[in-house]
C-alpha positions as CSV (number, residue, x, y, z in Angstrom):
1,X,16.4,-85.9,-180.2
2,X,20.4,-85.8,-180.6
3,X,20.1,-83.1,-177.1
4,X,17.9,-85.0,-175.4
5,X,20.1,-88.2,-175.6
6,X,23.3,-86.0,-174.9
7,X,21.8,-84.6,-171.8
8,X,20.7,-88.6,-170.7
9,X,24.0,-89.6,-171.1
10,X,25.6,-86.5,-168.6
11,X,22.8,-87.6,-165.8
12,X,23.8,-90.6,-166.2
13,X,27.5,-90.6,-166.5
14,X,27.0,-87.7,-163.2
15,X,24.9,-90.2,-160.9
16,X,27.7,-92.8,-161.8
17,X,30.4,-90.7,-160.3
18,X,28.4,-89.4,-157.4
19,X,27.9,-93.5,-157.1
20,X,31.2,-94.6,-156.9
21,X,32.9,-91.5,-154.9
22,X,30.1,-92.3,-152.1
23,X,31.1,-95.7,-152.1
24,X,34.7,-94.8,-151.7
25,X,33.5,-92.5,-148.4
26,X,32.3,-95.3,-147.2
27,X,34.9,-98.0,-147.2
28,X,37.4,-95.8,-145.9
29,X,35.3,-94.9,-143.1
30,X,34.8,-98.6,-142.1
31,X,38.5,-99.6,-142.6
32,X,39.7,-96.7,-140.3
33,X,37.8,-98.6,-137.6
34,X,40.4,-101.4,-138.0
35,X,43.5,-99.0,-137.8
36,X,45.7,-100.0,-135.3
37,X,45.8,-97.5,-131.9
38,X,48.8,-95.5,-131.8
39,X,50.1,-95.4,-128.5
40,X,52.1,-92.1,-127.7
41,X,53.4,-93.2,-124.3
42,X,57.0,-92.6,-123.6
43,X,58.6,-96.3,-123.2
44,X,61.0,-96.6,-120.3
45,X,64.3,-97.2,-122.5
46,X,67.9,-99.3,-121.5
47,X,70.3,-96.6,-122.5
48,X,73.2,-96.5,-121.1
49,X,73.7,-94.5,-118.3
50,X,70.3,-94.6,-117.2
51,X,69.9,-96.0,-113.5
52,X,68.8,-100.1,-113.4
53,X,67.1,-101.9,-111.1
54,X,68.3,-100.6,-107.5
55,X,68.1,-104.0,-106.0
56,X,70.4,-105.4,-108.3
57,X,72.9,-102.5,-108.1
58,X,72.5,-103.3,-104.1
59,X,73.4,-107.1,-104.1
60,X,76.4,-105.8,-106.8
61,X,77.4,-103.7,-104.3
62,X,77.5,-106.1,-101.7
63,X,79.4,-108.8,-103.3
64,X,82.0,-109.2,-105.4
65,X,82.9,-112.7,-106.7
66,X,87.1,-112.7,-106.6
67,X,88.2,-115.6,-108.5
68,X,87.8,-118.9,-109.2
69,X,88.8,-122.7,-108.0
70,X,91.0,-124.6,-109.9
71,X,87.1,-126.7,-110.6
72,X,85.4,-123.3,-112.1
73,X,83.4,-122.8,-108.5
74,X,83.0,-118.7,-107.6
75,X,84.9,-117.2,-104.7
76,X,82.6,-114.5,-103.5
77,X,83.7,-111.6,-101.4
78,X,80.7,-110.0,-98.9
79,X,81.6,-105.9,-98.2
80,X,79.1,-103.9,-95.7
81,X,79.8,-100.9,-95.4
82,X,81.7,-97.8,-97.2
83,X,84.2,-96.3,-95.3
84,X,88.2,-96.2,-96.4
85,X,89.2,-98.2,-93.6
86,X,88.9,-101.8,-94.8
87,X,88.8,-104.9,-92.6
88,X,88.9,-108.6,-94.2
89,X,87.7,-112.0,-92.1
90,X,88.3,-114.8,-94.6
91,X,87.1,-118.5,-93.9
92,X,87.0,-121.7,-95.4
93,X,91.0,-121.9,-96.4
94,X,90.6,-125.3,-95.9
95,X,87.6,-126.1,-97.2
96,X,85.5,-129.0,-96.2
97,X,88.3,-130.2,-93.5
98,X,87.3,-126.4,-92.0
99,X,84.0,-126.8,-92.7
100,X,83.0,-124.6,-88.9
101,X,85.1,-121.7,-90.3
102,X,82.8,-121.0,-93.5
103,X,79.8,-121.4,-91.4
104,X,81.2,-118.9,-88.9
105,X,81.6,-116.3,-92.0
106,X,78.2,-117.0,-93.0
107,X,77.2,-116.2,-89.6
108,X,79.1,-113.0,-89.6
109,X,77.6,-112.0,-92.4
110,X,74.6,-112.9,-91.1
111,X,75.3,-110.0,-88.0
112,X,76.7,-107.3,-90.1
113,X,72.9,-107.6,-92.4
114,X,71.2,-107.3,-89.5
115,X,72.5,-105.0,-86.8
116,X,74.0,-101.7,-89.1
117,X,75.1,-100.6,-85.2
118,X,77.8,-103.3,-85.8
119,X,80.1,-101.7,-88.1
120,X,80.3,-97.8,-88.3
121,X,80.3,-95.0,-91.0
122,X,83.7,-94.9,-91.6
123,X,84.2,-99.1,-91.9
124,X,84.1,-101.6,-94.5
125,X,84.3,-105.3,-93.4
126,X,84.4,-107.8,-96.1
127,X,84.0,-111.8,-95.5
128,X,85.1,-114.2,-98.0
129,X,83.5,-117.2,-96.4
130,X,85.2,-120.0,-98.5
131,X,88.1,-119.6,-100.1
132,X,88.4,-122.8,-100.7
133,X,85.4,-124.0,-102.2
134,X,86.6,-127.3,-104.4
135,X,87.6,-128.7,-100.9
136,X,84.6,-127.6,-98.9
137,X,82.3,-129.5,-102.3
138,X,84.3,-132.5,-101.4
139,X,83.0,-132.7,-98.1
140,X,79.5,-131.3,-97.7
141,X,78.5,-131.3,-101.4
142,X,78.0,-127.8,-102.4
143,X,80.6,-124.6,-102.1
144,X,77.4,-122.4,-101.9
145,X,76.2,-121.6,-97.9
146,X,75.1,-124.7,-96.2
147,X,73.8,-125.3,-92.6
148,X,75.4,-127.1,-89.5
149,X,72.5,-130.2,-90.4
150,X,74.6,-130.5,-93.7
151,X,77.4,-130.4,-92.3
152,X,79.5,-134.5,-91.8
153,X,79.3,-136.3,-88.3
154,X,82.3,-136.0,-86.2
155,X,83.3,-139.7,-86.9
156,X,83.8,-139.0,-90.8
157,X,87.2,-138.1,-91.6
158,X,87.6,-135.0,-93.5
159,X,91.2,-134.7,-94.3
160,X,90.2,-134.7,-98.2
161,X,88.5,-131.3,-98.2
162,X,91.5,-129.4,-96.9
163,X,92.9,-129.6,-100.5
164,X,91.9,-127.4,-103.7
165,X,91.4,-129.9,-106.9
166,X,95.3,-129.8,-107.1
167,X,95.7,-131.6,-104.0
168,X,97.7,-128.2,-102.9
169,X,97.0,-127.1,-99.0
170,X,96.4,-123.2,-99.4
171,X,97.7,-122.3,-96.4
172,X,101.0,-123.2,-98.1
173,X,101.0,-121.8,-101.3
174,X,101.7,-118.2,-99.8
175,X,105.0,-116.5,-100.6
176,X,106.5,-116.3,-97.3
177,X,109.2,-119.8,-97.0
178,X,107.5,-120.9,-99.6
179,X,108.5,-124.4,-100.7
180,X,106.8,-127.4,-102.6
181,X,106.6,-129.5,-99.9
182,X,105.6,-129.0,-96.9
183,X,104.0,-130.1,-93.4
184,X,100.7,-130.8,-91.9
185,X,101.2,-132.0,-88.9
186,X,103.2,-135.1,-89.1
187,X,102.0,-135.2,-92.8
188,X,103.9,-134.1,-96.1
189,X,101.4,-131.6,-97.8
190,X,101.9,-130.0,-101.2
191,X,102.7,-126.3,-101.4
192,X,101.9,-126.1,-105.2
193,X,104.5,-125.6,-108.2
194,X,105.4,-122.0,-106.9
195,X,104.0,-119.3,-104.3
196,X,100.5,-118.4,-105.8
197,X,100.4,-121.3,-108.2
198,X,97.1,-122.0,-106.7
199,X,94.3,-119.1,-108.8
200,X,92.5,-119.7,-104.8
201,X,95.7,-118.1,-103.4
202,X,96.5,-115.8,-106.2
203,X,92.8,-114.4,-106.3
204,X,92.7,-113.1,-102.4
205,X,96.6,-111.9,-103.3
206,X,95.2,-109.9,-105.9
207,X,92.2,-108.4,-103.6
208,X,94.4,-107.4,-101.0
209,X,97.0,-105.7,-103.1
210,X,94.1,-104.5,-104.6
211,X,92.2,-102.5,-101.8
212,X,94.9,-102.8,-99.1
213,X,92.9,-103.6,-96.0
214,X,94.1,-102.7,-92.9
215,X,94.0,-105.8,-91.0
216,X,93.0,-109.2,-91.7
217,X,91.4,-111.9,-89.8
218,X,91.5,-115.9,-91.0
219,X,89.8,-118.5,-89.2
220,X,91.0,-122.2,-88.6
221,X,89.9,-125.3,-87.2
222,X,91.3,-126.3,-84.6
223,X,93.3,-126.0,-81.4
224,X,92.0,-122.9,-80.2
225,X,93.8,-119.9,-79.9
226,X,95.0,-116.3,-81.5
227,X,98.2,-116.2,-83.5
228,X,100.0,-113.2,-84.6
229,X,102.0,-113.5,-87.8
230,X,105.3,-112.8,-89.0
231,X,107.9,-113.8,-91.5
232,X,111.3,-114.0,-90.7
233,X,111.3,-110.8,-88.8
234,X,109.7,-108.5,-85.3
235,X,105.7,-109.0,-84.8
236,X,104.8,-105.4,-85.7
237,X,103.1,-103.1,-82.8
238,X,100.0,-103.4,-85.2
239,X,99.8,-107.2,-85.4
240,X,100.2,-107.5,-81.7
241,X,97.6,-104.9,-80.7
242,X,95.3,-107.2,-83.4
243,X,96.2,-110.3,-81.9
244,X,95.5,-109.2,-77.9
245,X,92.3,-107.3,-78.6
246,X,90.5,-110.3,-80.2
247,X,92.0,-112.7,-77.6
248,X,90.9,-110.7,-74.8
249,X,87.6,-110.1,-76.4
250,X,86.7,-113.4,-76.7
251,X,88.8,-115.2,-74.0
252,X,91.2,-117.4,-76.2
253,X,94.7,-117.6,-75.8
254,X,96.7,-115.0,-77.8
255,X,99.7,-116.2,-78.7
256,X,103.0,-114.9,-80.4
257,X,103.5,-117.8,-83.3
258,X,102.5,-121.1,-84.0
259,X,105.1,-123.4,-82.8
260,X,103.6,-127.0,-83.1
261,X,105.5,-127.7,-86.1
262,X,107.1,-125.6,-88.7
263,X,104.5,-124.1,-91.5
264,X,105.8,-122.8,-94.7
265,X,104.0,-120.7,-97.6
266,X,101.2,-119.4,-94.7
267,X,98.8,-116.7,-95.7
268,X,99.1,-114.6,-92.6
269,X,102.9,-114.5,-92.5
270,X,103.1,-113.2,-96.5
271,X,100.7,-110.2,-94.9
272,X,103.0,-109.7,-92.5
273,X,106.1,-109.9,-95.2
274,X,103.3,-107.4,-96.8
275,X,103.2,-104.6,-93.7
276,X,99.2,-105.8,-92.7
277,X,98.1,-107.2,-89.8
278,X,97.4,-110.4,-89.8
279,X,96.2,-113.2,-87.1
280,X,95.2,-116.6,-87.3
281,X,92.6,-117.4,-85.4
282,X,92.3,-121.1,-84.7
283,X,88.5,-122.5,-83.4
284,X,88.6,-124.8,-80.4
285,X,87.1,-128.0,-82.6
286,X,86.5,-128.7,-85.9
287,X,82.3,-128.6,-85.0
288,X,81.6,-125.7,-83.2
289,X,82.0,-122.3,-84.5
290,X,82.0,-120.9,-80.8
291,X,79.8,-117.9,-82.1
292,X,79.9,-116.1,-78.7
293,X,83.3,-115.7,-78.3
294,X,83.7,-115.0,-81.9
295,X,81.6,-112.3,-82.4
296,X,83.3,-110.5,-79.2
297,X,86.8,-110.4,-81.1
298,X,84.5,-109.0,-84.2
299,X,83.0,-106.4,-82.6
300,X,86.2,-105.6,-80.8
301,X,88.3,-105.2,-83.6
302,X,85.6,-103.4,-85.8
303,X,85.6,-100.7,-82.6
304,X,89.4,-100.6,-82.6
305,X,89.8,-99.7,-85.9
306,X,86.5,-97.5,-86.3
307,X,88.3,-95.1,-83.6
């Protein structure tokens, strides 16, 4: 009797384990349905040096924002092309009162995008459309691009936006006769605290001394005409072959110096105190960017200094 309850109490303590150890089987089976998937694929990863988006790189390429207005507002430079041999238009030095000269750079910029057959291999052209953008924001609003429908009616005066936030003129806070005062016709202007007070004029001072372009175009508005620059001294050769070939090109009047009144602190006189070729070039009206005649001197001057 003793055995036989012995050998009851094996079965049973047997079926018991064979019970629960089935059990076990099963529940793991179920839960590994609701494992989550591992997923082997190689992630794309930031590190460093790795190559980014190539159409960001591309519009990084193309720009390059300068400096900044006395007001915080970006000055942006626009480079096409990769050659050594650098060539700079610049616009917009006196901001909204110039209003035609930044809308001329925009449409230069406009050109050089479109038609590669415009500037070589072996040039770089770089527009700075506004240099001036807290006086161009006085005027039309922004000191982003704008269009001619933005731009004021001929009967508004726009004197304002030919000053920075400082109430400086640009064009007379270079270091060539620099002085604190200074004229504007038959107006007294301020020339800033000292030669590059303005962070307008010191930012393009620092970009040229920077990449050392080989000649140097700034637009005005107006009286029409092509001025060669110099500072107390000769016109070089290279300034007066700059000034004739985009006067002939697009048929205004090349002239030797501006003589309507005496101009201190003048960007294109401290490049010519700096050894680069420099011309103003002065539209016909304050409303008409005279794209024609314009683009002529471009192209001609690209061609002269792609040879």
């Amino acid at each position: 009797m003793k055995n036989i309850i012995i050998t009851l109490l094996i079965v049973l303590v047997v079926l018991f384990g064979v019970y629960f150890l089935n059990k076990q089987l099963t529940y793991d089976i179920d839960t590994s349905q609701n494992q989550p998937i591992i997923d082997n694929t190689i992630q794309p990863q930031n590190n460093e040096g790795e190559e980014e988006n190539p159409q960001i790189n591309e519009k990084e390429k193309e720009q390059t924002i300068i400096g900044k207005s006395v007001e915080g507002l970006d000055i942006t430079a626009y480079h096409y092309g990769e050659g050594e041999t650098e060539i700079l238009f610049v616009g917009g030095i006196h901001g909204g009162y110039g209003w035609a000269t930044s809308l001329l750079a925009y449409k230069t910029i406009d050109s050089l995008k479109l038609d590669s057959s415009i500037n070589p291999a072996e040039i770089k052209v770089t527009v700075i459309p506004t240099l001036n953008p807290d006086g161009l924001n006085k005027i039309i609003g922004t000191a982003e691009r704008f269009e001619l429908a933005d731009a004021p009616t001929t009967n508004i005066d726009t004197s304002a936006g030919r000053f920075n936030a400082n109430e400086v003129d640009l064009n007379r806070n270079f270091d060539c006769n620099w002085e604190a005062t200074s004229k504007w016709q038959n107006k007294t202007v301020s020339g800033g605290t000292e030669a590059f007070s303005e962070p307008e004029a010191q930012a393009v001072k620092n970009y040229i001394e920077q990449n050392k372009p080989k000649a140097v175009v700034v637009w005005y508005s107006a009286g029409g005409g092509v001025y060669a620059s110099s500072c107390n001294n000769e016109i070089s050769a290279k300034t007066r072959a700059l000034t004739n070939i985009y006067a002939q090109a697009s048929t205004y009047v090349g002239y030797e110096e501006f003589d309507s009144y005496a101009i201190t602190g003048d960007m294109v006189n401290w490049l010519a105190k700096e050894n680069i070729p420099a011309i103003s070039v002065l539209l016909s009206t304050h409303n008409d960017i005279e794209w024609e005649k314009n683009q002529a001197g471009i192209k001609a001057i690209i061609n002269h200094y792609s040879n």
